[in-house]
Structure formats: structure tokens, C-alpha cells
N, CA, C and O atoms as CSV, one atom per row, in Angstrom:
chain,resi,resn,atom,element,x,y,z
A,1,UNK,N,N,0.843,-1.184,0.000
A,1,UNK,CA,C,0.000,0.000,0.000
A,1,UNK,C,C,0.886,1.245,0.000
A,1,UNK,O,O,1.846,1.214,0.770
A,2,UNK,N,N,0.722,2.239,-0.684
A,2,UNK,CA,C,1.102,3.259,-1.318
A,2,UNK,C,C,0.518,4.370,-0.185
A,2,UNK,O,O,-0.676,4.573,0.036
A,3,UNK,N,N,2.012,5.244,0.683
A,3,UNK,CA,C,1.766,6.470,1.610
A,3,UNK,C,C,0.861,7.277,0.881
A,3,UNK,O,O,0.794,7.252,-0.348
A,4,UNK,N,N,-0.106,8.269,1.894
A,4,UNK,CA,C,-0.983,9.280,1.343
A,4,UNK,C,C,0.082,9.925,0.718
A,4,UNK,O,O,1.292,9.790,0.899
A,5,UNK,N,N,-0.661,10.787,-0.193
A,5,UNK,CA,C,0.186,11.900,-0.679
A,5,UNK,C,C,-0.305,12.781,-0.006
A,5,UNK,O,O,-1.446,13.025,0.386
A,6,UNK,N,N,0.951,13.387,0.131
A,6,UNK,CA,C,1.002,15.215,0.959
A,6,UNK,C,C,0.148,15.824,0.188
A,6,UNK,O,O,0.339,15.711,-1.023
A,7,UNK,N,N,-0.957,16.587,0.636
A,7,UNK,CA,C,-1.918,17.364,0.032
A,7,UNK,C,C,-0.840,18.823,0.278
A,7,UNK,O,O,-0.005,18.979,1.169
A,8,UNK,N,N,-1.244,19.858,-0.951
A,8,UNK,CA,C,-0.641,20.892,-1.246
A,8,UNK,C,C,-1.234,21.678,-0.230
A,8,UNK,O,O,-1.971,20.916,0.396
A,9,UNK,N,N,-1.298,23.033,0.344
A,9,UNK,CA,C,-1.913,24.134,1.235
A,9,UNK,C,C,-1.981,25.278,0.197
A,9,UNK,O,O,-1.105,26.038,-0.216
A,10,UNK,N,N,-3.309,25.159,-0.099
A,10,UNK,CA,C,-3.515,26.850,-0.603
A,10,UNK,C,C,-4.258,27.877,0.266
A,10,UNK,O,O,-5.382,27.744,0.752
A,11,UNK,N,N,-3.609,28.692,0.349
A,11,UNK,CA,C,-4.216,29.919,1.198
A,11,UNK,C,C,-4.924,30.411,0.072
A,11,UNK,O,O,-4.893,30.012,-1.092
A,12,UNK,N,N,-5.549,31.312,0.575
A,12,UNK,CA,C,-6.605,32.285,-0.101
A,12,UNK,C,C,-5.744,33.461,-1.098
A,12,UNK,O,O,-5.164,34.409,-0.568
A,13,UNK,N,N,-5.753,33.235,-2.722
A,13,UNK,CA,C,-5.011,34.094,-3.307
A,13,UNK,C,C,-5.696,35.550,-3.357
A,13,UNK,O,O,-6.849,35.979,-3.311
A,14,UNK,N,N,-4.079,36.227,-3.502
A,14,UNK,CA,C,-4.608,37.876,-3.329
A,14,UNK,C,C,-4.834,37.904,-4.715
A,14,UNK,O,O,-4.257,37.101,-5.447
A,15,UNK,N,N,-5.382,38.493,-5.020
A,15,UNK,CA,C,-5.430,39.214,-6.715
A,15,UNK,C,C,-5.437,40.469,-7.227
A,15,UNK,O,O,-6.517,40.988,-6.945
A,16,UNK,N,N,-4.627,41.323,-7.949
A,16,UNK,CA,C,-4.653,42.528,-8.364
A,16,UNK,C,C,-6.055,43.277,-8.740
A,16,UNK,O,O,-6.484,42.492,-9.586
A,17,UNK,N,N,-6.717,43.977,-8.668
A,17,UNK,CA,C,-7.621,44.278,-9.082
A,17,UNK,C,C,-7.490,45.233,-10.228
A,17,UNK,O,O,-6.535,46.009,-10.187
A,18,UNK,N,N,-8.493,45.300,-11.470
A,18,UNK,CA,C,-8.272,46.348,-12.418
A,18,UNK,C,C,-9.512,46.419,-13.026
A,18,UNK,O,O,-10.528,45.903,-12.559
A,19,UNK,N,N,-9.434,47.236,-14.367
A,19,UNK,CA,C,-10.323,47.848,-15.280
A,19,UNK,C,C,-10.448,46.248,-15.745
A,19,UNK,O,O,-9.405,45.596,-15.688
A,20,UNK,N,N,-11.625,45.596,-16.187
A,20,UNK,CA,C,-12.004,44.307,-16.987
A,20,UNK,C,C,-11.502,43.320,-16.818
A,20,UNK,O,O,-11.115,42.693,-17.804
A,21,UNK,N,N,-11.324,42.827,-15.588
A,21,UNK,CA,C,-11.020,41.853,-15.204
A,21,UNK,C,C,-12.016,40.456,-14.831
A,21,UNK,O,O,-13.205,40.411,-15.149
A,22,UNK,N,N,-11.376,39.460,-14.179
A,22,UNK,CA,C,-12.811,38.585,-13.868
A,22,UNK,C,C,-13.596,39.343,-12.801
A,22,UNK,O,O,-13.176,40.172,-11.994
A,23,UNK,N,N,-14.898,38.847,-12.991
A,23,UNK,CA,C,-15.836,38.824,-11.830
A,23,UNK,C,C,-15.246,38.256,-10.634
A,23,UNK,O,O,-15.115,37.036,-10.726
A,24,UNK,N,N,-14.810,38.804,-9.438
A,24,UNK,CA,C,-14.547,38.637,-8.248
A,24,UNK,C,C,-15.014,37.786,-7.402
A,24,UNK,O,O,-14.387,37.259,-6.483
A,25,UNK,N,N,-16.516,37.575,-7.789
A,25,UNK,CA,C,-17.003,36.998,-6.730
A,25,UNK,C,C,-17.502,35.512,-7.143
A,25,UNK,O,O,-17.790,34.575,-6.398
A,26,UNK,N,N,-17.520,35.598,-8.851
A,26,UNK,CA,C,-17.200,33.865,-9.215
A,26,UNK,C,C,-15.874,33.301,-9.040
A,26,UNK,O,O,-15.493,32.199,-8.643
A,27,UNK,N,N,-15.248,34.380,-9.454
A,27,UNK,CA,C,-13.353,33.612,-9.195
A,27,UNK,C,C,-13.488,33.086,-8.072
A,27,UNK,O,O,-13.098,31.920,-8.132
A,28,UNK,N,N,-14.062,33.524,-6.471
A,28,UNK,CA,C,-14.018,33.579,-5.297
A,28,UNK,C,C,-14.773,31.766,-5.510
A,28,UNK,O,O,-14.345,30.624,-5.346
A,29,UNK,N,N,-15.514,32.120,-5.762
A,29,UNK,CA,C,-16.531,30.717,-5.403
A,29,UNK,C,C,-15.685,29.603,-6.036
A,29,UNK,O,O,-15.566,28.503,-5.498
A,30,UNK,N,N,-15.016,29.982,-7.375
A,30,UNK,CA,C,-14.605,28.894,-7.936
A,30,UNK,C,C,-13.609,28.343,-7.567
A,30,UNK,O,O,-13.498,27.142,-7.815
A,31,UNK,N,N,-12.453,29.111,-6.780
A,31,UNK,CA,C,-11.620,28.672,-6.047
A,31,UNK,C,C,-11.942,27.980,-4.643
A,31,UNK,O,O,-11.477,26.939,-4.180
A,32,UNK,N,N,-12.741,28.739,-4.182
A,32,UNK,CA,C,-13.152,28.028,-3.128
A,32,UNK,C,C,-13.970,26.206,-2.993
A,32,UNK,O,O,-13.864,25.404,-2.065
A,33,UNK,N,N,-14.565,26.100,-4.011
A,33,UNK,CA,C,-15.161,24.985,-4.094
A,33,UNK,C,C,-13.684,24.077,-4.320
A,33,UNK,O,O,-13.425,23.218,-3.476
A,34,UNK,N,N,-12.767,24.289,-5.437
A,34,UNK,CA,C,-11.872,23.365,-5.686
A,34,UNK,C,C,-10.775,23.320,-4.176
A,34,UNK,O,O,-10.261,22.284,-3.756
A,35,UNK,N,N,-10.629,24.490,-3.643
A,35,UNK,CA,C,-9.866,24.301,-2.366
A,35,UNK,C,C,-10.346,23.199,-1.280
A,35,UNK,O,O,-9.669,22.361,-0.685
A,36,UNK,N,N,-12.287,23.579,-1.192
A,36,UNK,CA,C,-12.590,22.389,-0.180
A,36,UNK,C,C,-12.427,21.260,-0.830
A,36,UNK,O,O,-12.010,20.374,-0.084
A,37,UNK,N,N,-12.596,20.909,-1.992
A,37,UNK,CA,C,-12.308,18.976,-2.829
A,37,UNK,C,C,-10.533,19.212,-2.488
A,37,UNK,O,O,-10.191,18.151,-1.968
A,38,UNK,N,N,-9.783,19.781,-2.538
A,38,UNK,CA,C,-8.972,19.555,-2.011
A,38,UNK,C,C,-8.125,18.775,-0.580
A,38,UNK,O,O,-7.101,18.136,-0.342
A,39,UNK,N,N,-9.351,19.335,0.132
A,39,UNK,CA,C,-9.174,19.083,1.555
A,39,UNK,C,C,-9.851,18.291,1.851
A,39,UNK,O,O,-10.040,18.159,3.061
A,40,UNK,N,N,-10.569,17.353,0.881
A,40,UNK,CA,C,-11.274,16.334,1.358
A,40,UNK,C,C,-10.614,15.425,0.704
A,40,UNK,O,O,-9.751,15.599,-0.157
A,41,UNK,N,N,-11.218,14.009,1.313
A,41,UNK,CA,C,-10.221,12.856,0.642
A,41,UNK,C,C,-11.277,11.980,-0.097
A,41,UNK,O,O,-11.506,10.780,0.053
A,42,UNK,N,N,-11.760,12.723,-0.784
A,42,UNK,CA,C,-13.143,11.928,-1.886
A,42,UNK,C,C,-12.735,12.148,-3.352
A,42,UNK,O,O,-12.835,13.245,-3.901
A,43,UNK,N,N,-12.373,11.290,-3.817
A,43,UNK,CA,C,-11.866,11.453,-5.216
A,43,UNK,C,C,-12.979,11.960,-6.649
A,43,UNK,O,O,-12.707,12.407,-7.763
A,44,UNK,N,N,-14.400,11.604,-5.913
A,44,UNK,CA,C,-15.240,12.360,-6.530
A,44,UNK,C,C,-15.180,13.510,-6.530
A,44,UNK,O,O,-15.078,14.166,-7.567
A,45,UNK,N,N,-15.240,14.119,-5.109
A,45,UNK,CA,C,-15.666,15.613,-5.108
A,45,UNK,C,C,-14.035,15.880,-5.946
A,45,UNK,O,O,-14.179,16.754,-6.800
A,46,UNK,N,N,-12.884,15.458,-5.905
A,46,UNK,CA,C,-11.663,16.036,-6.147
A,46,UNK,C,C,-11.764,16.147,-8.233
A,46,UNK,O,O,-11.413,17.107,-8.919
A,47,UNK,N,N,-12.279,14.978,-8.656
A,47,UNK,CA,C,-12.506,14.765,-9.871
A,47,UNK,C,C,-13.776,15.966,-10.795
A,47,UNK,O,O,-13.787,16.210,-12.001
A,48,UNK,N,N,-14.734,16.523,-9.700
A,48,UNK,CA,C,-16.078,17.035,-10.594
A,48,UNK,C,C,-15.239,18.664,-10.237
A,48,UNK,O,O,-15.179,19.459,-11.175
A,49,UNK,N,N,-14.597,19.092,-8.797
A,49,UNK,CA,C,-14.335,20.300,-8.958
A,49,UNK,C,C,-12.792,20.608,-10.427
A,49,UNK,O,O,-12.550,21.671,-10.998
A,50,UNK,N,N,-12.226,19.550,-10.572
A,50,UNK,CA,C,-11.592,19.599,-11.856
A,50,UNK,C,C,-12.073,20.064,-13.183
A,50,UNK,O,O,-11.704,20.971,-13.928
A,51,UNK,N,N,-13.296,18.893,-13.273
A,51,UNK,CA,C,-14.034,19.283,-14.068
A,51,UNK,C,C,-15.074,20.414,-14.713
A,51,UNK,O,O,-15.648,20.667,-15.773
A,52,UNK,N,N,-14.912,20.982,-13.203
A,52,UNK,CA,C,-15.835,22.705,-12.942
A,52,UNK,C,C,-14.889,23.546,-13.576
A,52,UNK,O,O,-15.106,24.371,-14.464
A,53,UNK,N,N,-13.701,23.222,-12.970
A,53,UNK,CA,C,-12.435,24.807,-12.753
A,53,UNK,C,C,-12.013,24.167,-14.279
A,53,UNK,O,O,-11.056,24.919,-14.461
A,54,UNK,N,N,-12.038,23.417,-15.362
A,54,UNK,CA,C,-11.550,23.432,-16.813
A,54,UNK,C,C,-12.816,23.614,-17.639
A,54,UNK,O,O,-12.751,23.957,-18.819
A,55,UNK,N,N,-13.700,23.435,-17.158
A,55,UNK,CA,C,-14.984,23.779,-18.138
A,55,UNK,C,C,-15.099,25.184,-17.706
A,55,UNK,O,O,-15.521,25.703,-18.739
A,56,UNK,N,N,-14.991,26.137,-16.829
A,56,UNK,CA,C,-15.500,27.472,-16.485
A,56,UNK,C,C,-14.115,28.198,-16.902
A,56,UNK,O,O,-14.134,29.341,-17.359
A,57,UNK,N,N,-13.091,27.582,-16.747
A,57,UNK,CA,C,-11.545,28.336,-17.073
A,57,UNK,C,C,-12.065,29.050,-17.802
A,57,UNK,O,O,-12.621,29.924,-17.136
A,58,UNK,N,N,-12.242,29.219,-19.029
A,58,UNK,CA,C,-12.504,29.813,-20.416
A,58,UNK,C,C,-13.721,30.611,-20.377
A,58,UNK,O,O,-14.082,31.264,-21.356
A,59,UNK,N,N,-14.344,30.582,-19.323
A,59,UNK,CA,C,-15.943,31.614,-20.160
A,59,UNK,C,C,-15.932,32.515,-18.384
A,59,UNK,O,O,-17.113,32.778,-18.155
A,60,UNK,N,N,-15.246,32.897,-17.464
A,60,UNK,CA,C,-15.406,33.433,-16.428
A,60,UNK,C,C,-15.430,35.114,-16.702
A,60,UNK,O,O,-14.491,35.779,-17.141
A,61,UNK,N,N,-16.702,35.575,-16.336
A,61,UNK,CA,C,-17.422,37.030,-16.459
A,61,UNK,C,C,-16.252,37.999,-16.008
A,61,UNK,O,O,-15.403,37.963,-15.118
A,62,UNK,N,N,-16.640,39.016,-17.178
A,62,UNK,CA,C,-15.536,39.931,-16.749
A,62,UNK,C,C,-16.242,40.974,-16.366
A,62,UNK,O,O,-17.273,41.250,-16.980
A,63,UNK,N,N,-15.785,41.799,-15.201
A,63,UNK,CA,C,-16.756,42.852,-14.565
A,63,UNK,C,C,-15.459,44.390,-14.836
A,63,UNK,O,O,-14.281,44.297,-15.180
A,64,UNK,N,N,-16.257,45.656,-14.525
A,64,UNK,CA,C,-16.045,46.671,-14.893
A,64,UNK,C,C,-14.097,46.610,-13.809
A,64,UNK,O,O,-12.976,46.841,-14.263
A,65,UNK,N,N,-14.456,46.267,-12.571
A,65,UNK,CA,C,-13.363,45.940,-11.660
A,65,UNK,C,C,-13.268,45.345,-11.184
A,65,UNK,O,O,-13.721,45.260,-10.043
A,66,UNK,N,N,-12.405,44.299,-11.943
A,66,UNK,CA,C,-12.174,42.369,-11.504
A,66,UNK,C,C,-10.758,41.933,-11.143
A,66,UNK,O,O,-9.857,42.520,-10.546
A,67,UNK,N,N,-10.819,41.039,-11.547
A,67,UNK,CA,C,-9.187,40.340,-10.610
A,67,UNK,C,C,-8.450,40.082,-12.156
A,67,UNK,O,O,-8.979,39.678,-13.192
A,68,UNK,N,N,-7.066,40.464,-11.902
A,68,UNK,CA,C,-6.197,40.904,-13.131
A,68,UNK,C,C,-6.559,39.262,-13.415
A,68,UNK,O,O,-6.484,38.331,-12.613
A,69,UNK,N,N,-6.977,39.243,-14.848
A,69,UNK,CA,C,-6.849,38.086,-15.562
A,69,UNK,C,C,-5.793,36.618,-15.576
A,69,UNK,O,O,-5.762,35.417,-15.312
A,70,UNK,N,N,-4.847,38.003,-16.208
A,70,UNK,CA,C,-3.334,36.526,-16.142
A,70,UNK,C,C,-2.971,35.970,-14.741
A,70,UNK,O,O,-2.554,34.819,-14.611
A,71,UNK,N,N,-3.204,37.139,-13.297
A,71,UNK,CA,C,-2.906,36.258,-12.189
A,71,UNK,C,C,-4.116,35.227,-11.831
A,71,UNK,O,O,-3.719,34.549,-10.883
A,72,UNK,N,N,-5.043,34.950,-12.097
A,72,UNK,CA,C,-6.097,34.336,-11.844
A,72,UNK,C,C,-5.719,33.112,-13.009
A,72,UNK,O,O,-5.813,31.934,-12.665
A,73,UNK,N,N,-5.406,33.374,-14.019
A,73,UNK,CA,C,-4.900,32.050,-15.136
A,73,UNK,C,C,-3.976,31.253,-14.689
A,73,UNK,O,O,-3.951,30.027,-14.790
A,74,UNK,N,N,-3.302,31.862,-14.251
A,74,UNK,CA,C,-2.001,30.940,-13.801
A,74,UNK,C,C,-2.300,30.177,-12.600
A,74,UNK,O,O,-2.018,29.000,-12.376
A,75,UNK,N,N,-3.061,31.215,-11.677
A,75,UNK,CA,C,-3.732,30.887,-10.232
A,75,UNK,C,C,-4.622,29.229,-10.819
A,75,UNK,O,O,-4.571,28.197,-10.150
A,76,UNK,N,N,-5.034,29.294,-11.563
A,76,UNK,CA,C,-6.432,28.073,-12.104
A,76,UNK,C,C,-5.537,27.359,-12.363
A,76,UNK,O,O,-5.392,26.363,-11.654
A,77,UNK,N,N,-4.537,27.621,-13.557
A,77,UNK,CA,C,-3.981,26.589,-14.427
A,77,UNK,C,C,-2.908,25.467,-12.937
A,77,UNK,O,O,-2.992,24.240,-12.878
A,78,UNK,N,N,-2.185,26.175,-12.129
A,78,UNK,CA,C,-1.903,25.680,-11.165
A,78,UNK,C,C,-2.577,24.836,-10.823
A,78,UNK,O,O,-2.296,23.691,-11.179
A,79,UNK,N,N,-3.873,25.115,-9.897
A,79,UNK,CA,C,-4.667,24.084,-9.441
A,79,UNK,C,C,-5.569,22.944,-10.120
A,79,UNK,O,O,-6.220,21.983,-9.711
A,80,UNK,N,N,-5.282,23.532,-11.368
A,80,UNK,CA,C,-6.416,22.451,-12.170
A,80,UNK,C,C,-4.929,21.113,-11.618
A,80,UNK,O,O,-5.002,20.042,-11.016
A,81,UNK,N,N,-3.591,21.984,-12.267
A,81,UNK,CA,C,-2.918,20.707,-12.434
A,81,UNK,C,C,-3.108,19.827,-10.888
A,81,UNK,O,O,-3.584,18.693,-10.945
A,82,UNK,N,N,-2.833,20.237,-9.943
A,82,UNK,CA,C,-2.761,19.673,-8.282
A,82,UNK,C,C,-4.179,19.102,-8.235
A,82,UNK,O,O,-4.317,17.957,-7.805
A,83,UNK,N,N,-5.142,19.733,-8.601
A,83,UNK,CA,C,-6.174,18.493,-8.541
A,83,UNK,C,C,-6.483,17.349,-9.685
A,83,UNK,O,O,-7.298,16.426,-9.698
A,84,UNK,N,N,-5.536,17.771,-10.606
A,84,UNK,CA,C,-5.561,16.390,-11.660
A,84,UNK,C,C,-4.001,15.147,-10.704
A,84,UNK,O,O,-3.848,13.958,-10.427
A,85,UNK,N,N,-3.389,16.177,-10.592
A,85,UNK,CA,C,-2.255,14.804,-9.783
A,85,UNK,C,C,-3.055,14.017,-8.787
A,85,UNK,O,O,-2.873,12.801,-8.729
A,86,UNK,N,N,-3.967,14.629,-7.963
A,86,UNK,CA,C,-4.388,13.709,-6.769
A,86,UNK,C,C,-5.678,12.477,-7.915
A,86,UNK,O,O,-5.959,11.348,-7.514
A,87,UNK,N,N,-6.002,12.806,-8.686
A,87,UNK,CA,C,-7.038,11.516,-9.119
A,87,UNK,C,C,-6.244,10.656,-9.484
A,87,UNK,O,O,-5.175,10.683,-10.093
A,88,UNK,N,N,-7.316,9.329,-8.746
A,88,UNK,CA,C,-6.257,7.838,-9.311
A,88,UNK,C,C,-5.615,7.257,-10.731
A,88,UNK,O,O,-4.859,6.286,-10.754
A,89,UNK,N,N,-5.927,7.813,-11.621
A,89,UNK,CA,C,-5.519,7.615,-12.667
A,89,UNK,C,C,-4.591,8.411,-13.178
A,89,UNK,O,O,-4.273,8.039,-14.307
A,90,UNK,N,N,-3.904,9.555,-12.735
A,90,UNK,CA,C,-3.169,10.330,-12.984
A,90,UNK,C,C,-1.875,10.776,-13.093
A,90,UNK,O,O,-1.647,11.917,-13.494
């Protein structure tokens, strides 16, 4: 039998704010949902919030004063990857 893997720690990212950026308060939710499948040890919930944060990557609302884009891309693209390492097939 194969040790747990060390789960990563994400704190709550800061984000720049600007002129046309994302919507703040979906970025907020969307991180947050994939942080708690994080912290749980259910490979479902870890597998569907994957599937949330790469299907929404691409279409997330941009508001008049949102969270600078590229730090929020990189912020996603990060975690998509850390929650694709923890599924069993991966």
C-alpha cells in the first residue's frame, strides 16, 4: 500500500484588481469549491471540482473591476494541475 500523498496548502489568493477583469465573486466561489475537494479525501468531489475549474476556465465574467486576468490564469492553471495529480488515474 502506497503512503498518502502530501496534500498541497492553498491559502486564499490575493489578486490585483483592475479595469475588466474577472468577476470577483465567481473567481471567489470557484476557487473556493476546488480548495474544499482539495481538503477532502473523496476522489469524486476532487474529480467534478476539476471538471468545474476546466470547463468554467474559459468563459469566467468579466466585470467593470475584476481580478487581473493573467494572475487568476495561472492561479487556475496551477490548481487544475494539483487536482488532476491527486485523481487515481493520474
Amino acid at each position: 500500500m502506497e503512503p498518502p500523498l502530501d496534500r498541497p496548502v492553498f491559502e486564499t489568493p490575493t489578486f490585483t484588481s483592475g479595469l475588466r477583469g474577472y468577476d470577483k465573486r465567481r473567481v471567489d466561489e470557484l476557487i473556493g469549491r476546488c480548495v474544499d475537494a482539495l481538503n477532502s479525501d473523496q476522489a469524486s468531489r476532487i474529480e467534478q471540482a476539476k471538471t468545474e475549474l476546466d470547463r468554467e476556465r474559459g468563459k469566467l465574467p468579466l466585470a467593470l473591476r475584476g481580478y487581473d486576468r493573467g494572475q487568476v490564469d495561472g492561479m487556475l492553471e496551477r490548481l487544475s494541475a494539483v487536482l488532476g495529480h491527486l485523481l487515481p488515474d493520474s
